[in-house]
Gaussian input, Z-matrix of N, CA and C with variables (Angstrom, degrees):
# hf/3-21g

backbone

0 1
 N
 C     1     B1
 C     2     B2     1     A1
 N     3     B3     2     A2     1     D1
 C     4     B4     3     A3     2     D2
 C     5     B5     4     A4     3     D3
 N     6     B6     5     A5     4     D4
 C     7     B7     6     A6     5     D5
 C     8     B8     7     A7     6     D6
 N     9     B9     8     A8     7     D7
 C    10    B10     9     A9     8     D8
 C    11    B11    10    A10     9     D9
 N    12    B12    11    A11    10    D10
 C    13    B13    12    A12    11    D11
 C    14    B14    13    A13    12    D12
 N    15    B15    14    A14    13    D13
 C    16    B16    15    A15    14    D14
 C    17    B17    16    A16    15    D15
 N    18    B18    17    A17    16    D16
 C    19    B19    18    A18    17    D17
 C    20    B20    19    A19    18    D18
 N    21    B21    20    A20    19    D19
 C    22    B22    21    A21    20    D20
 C    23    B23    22    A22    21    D21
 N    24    B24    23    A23    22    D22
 C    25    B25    24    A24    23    D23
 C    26    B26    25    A25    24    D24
 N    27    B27    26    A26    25    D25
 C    28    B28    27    A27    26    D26
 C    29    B29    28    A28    27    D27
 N    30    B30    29    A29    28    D28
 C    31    B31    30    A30    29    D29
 C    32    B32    31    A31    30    D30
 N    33    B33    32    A32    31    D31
 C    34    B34    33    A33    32    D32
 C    35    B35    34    A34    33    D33
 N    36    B36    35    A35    34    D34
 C    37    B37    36    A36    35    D35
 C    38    B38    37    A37    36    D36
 N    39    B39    38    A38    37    D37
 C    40    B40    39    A39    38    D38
 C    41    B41    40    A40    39    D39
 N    42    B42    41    A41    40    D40
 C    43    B43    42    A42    41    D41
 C    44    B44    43    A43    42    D42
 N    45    B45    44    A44    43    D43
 C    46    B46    45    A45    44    D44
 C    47    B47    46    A46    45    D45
 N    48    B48    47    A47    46    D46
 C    49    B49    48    A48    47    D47
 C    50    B50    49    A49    48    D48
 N    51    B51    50    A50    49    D49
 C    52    B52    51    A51    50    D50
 C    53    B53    52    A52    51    D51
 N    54    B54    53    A53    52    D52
 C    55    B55    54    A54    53    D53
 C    56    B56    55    A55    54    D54
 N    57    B57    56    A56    55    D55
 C    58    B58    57    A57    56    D56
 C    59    B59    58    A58    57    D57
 N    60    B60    59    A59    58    D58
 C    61    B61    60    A60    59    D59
 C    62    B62    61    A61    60    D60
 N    63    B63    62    A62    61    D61
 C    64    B64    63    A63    62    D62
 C    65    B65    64    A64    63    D63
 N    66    B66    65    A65    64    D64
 C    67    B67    66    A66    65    D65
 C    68    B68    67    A67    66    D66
 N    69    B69    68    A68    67    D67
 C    70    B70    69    A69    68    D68
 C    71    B71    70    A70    69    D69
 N    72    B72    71    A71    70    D70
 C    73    B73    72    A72    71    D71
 C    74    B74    73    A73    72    D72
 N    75    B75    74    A74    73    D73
 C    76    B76    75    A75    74    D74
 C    77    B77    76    A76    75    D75
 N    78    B78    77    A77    76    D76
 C    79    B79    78    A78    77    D77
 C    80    B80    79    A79    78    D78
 N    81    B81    80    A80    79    D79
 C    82    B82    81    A81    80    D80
 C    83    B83    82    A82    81    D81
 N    84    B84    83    A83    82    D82
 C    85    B85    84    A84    83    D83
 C    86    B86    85    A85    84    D84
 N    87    B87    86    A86    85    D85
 C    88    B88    87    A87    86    D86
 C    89    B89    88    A88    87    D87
 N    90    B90    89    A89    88    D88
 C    91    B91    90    A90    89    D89
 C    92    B92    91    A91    90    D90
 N    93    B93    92    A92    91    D91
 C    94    B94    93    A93    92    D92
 C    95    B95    94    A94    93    D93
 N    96    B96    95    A95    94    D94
 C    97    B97    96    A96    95    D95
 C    98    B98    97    A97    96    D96
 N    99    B99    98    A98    97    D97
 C   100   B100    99    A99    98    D98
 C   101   B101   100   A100    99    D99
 N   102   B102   101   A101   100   D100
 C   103   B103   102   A102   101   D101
 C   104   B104   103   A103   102   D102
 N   105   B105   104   A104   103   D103
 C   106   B106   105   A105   104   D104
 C   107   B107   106   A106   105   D105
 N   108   B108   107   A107   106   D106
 C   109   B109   108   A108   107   D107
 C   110   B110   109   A109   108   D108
 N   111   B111   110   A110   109   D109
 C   112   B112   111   A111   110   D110
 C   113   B113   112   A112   111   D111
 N   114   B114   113   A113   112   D112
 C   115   B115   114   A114   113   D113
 C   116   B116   115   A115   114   D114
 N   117   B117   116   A116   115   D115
 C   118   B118   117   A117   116   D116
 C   119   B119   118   A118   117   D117
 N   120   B120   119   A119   118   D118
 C   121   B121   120   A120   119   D119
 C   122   B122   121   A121   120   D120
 N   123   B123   122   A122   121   D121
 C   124   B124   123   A123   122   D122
 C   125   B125   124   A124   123   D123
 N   126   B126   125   A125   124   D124
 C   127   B127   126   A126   125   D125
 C   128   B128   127   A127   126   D126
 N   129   B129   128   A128   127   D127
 C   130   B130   129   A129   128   D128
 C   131   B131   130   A130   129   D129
 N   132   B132   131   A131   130   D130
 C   133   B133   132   A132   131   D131
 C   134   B134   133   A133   132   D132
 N   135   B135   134   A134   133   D133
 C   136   B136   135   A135   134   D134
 C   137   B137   136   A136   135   D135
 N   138   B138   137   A137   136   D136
 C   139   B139   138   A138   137   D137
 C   140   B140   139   A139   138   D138
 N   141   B141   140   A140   139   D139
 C   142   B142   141   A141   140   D140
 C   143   B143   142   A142   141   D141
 N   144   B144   143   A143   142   D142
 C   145   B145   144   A144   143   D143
 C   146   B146   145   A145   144   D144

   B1=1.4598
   B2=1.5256
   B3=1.6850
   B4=1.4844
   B5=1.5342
   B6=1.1393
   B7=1.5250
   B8=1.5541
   B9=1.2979
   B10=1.2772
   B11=0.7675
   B12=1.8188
   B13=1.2060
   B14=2.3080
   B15=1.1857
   B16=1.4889
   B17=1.5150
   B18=1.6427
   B19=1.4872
   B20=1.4202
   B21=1.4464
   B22=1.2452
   B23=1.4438
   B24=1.4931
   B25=1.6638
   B26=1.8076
   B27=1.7086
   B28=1.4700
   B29=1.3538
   B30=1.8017
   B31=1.5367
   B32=1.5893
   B33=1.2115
   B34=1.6219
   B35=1.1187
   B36=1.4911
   B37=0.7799
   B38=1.5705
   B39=1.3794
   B40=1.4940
   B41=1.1741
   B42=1.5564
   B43=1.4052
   B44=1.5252
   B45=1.3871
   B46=1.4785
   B47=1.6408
   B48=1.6086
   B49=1.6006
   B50=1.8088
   B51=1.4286
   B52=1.5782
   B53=1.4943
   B54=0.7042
   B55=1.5487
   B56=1.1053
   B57=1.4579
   B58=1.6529
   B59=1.4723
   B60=1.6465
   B61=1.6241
   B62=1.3815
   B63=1.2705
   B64=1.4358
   B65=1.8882
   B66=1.3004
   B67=1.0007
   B68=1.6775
   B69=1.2348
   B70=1.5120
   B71=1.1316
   B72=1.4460
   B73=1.5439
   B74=1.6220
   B75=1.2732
   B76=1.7266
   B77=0.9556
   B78=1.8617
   B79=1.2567
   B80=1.3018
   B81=1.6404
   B82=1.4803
   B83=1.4647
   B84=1.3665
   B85=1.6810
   B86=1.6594
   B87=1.2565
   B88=1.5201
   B89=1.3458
   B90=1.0911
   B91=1.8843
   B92=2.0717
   B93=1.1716
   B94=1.5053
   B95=1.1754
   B96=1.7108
   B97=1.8940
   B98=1.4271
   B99=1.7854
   B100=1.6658
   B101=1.4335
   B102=1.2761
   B103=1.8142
   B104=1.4430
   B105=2.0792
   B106=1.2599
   B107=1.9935
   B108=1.8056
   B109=1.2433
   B110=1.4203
   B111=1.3945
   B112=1.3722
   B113=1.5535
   B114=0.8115
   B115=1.6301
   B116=1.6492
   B117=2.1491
   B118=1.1630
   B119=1.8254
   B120=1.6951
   B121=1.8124
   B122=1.4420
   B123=1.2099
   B124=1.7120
   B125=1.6833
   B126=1.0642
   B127=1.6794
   B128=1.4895
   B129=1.2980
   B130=1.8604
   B131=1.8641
   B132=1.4254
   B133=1.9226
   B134=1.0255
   B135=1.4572
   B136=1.4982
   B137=1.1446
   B138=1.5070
   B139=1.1560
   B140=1.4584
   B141=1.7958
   B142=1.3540
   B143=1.6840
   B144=1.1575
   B145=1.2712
   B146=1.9481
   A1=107.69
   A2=98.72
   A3=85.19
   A4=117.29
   A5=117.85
   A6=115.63
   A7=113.18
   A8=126.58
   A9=115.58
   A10=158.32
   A11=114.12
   A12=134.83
   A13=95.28
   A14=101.75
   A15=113.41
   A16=103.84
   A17=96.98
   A18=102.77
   A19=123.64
   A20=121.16
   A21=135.44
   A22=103.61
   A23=130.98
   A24=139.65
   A25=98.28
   A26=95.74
   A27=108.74
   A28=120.94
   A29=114.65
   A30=133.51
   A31=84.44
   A32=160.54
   A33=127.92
   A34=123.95
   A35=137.30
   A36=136.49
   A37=99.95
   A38=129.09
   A39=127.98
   A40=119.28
   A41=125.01
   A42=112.84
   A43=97.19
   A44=120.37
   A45=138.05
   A46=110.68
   A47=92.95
   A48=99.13
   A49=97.30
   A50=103.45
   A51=111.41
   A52=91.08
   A53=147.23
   A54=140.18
   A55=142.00
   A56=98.88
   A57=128.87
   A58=103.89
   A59=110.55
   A60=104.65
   A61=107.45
   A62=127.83
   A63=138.35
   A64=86.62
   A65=130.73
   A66=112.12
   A67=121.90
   A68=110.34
   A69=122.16
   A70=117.49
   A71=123.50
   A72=137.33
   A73=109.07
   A74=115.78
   A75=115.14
   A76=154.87
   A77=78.95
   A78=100.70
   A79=120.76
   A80=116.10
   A81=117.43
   A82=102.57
   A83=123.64
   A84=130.18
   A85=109.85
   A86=113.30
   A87=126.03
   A88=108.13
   A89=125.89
   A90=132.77
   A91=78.40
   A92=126.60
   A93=122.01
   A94=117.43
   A95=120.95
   A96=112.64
   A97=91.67
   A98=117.83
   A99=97.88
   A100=121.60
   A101=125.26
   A102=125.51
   A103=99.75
   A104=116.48
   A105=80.04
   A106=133.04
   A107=89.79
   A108=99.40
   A109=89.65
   A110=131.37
   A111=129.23
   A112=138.24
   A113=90.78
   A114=128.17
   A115=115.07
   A116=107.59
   A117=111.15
   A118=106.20
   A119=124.29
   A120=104.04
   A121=116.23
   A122=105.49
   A123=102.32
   A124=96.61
   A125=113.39
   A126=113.16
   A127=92.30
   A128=108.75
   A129=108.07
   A130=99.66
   A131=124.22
   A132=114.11
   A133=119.37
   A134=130.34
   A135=121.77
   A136=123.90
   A137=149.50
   A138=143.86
   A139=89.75
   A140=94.74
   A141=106.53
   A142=106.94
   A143=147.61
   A144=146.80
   A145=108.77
   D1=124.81
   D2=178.59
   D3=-123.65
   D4=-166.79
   D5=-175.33
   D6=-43.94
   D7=-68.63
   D8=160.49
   D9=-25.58
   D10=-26.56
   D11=-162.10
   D12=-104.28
   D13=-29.40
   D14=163.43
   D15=-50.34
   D16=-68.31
   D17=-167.42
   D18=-54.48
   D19=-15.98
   D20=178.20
   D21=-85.98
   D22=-57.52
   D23=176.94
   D24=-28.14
   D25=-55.81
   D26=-156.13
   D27=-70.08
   D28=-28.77
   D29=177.09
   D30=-89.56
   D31=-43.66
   D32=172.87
   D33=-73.58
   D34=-19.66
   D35=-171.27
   D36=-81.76
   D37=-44.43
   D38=160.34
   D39=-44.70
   D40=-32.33
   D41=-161.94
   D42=-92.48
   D43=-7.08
   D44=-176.48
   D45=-67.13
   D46=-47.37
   D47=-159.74
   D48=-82.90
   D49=-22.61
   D50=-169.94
   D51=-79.55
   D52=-12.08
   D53=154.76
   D54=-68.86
   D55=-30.20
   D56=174.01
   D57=-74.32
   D58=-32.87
   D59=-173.50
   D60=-92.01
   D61=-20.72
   D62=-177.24
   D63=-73.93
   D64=-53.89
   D65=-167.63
   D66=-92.45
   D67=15.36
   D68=159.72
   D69=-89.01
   D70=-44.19
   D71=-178.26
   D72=-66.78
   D73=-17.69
   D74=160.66
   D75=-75.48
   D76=-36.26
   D77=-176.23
   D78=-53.26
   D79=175.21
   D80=-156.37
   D81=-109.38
   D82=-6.13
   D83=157.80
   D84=-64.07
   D85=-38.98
   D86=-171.84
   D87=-74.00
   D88=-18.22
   D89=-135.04
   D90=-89.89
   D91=-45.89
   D92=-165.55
   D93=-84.09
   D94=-25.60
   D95=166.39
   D96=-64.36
   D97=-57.76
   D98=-162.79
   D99=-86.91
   D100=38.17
   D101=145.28
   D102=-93.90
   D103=-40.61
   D104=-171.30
   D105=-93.97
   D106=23.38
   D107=-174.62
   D108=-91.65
   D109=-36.90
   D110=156.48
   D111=-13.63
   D112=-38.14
   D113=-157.08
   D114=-98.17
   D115=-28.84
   D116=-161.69
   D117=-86.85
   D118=3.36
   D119=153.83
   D120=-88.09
   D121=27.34
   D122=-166.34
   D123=-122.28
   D124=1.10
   D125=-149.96
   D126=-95.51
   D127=-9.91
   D128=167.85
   D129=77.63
   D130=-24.89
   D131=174.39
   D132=-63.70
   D133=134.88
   D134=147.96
   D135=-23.42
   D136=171.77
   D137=164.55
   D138=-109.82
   D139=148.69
   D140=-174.67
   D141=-77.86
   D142=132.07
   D143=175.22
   D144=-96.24

């Protein structure tokens, strides 16, 4: 195994995990924290500090 063959493991294995996050961030379980994190400069509260 040589240097290249790393460098290849290491660029799929990224394009692997970047897929995994593209397909979490869609999903349709996720879709209601992020409208209502969407939602939280509009919500008119202080933020709690």
């Amino acid at each position: 195994m040589d240097l290249n063959d790393l460098r290849s493991a290491i660029t799929l294995l990224s394009f692997v995990i970047f897929i995994g996050l593209v397909a979490w961030a869609w999903s349709a379980r996720r879709r209601s924290s992020f409208d209502e994190a969407a939602r939280l400069p509009f919500s008119g509260e202080e933020p709690r500090s």
